[in-house]
C-alpha positions, -999 to 999 in steps of 0.1 A, spaced: 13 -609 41 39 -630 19 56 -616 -13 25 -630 -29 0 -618 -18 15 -582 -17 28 -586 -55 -10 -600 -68 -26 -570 -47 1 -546 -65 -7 -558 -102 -42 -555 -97 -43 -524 -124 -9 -533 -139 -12 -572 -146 16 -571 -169 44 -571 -139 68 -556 -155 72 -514 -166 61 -521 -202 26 -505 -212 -3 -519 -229 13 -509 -266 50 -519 -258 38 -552 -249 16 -554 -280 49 -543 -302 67 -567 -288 45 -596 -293 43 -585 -325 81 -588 -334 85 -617 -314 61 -644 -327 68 -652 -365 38 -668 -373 0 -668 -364 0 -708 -353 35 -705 -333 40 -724 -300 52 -701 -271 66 -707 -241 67 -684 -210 94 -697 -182 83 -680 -154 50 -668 -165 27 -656 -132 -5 -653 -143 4 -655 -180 -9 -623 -189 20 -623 -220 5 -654 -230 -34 -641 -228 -31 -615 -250 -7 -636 -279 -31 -661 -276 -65 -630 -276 -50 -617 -308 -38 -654 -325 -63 -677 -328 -39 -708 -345 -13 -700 -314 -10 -724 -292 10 -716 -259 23 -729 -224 32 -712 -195 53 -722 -163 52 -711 -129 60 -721 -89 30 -699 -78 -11 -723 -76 -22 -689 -68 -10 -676 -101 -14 -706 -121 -48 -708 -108 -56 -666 -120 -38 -675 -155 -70 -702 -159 -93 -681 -150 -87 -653 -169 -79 -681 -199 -114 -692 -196 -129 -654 -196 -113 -648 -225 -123 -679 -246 -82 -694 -251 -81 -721 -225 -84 -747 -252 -51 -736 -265 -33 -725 -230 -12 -754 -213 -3 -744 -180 28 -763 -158 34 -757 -118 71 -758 -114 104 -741 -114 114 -726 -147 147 -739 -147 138 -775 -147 116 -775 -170 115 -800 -198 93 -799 -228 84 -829 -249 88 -807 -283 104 -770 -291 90 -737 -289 93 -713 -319 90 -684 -294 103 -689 -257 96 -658 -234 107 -649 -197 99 -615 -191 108 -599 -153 115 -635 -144 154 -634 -151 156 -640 -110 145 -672 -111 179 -687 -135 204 -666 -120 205 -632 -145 202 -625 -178 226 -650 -193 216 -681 -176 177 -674 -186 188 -670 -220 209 -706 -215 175 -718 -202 160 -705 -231 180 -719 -255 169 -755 -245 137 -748 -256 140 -730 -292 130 -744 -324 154 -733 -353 151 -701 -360 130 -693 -334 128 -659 -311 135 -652 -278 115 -624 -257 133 -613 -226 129 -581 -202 156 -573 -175 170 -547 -157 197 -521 -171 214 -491 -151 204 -459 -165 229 -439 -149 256 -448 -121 237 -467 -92 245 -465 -61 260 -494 -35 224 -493 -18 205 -496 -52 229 -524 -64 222 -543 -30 183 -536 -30 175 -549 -69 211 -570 -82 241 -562 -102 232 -552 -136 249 -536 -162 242 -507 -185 225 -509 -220 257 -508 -240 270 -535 -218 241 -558 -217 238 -560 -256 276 -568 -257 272 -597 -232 239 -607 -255 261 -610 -286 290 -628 -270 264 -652 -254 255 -664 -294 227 -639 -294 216 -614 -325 189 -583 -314 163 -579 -337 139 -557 -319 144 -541 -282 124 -518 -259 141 -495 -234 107 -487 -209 101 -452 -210 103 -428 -179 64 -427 -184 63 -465 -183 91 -466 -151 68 -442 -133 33 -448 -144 46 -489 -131 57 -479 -94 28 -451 -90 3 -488 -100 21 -513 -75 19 -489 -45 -8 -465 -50 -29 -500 -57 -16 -517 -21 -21 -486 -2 -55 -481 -16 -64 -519 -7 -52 -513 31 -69 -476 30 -102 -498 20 -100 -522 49 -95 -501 79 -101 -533 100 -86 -557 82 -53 -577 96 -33 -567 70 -46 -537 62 -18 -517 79 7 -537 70 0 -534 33 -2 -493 39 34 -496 54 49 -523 26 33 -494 1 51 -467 19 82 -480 19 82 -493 -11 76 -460 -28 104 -446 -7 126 -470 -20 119 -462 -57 121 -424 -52 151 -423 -29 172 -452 -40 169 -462 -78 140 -438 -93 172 -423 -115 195 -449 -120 175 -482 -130 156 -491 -167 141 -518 -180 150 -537 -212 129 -557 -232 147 -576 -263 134 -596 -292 167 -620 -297 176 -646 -324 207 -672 -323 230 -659 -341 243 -691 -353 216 -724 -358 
């Protein structure tokens, strides 16, 4: 099984792939887009489940999502269609960093996807490109909770703490004006999704090829969160402005 396939069996019952819940992500939306016919942009956007509910909830949005993944791509039109918003849902296949708009977005958004540019910084660089004036950024990354250790800084990257990350956000050009720090409910209920969900799929298909293989990645996995960086790593989500137009 490739990354994937695990990751799309994973999110089955936590499509938002990232440790934000249902209202989190609907408070965020909520302080990010400024206006009910907005144009938003997701760099990096999987199966744009971000972008389905803004656009469930807005009628006058209009949005446009970019991704490397068909397979993704191809669940974000799906689900588009199910829900009634593929009119108003432009989808790209590509890499997030090269990608070049014909017009600005009022909201750009790149949640869980900062890997893809490099960090924090860079996606925000990224971002930047894209922003109308006086426009809003939505972007989720990891923060250290506590003091990690070398094996937890090796297994998920070299963040920094909260305090830390907003400094670097301000000196960057960057003004918070709303920010979510996931909950140890929303850390937990996350993890217990991903790998309770694969090991149930490989539990259900007993004869299946990868059915043991998707019990061990699930094992491990949930090793790895309890043992290595269950205490030291958050999540941020931050609703940014430019400090300077």
């Amino acid at each position: 099984m490739n990354h994937e396939q695990i990751s799309g069996i994973a999110h089955t019952h936590h499509p938002i792939k990232a440790p934000v819940d249902d209202e989190s992500v609907h408070r965020l939306l909520d302080r990010a887009i400024p206006r009910e016919d907005a144009r938003v942009l997701d760099l990096g956007c999987g199966p744009a489940e971000w972008l389905l509910r803004a656009l469930a909830s807005r009628p006058r949005l209009r949005a446009e999502g970019v991704d490397v993944s068909a397979d993704a791509l191809a669940q974000a039109r799906a689900a588009a269609a199910d829900r009634g918003v593929q009119d108003r849902l432009t989808l790209h296949r590509g890499r997030a960093e090269e990608f070049v708009p014909d017009h600005p977005f009022d909201v750009v958004l790149s949640v869980g996807a900062t890997h893809a540019f490099g960090g924090l910084l860079p996606t925000l660089a990224a971002a930047r490109e894209h922003l109308a004036p006086g426009g809003h950024v939505l972007v989720g990354d990891g923060i250290w909770q506590d003091e990690p250790t070398r094996e937890a800084i090796e297994m998920l990257g070299d963040f920094a703490d909260l305090a830390t990350t907003l400094d670097l956000v301000a000196a960057d050009g960057w003004t918070p004006v709303h920010g979510h720090v996931s909950s140890r409910r929303e850390l937990d209920d996350y993890e217990w999704a991903c790998w309770g969900t694969l090991a149930a799929w490989g539990l259900d298909r007993p004869d299946h090829p990868d059915g043991a293989e998707a019990l061990a990645t699930a094992a491990t996995r949930r090793a790895e969160w309890l043992r290595v960086y269950r205490d030291t790593w958050g999540f941020l989500s931050l609703v940014l402005r430019r400090t300077s137009d």
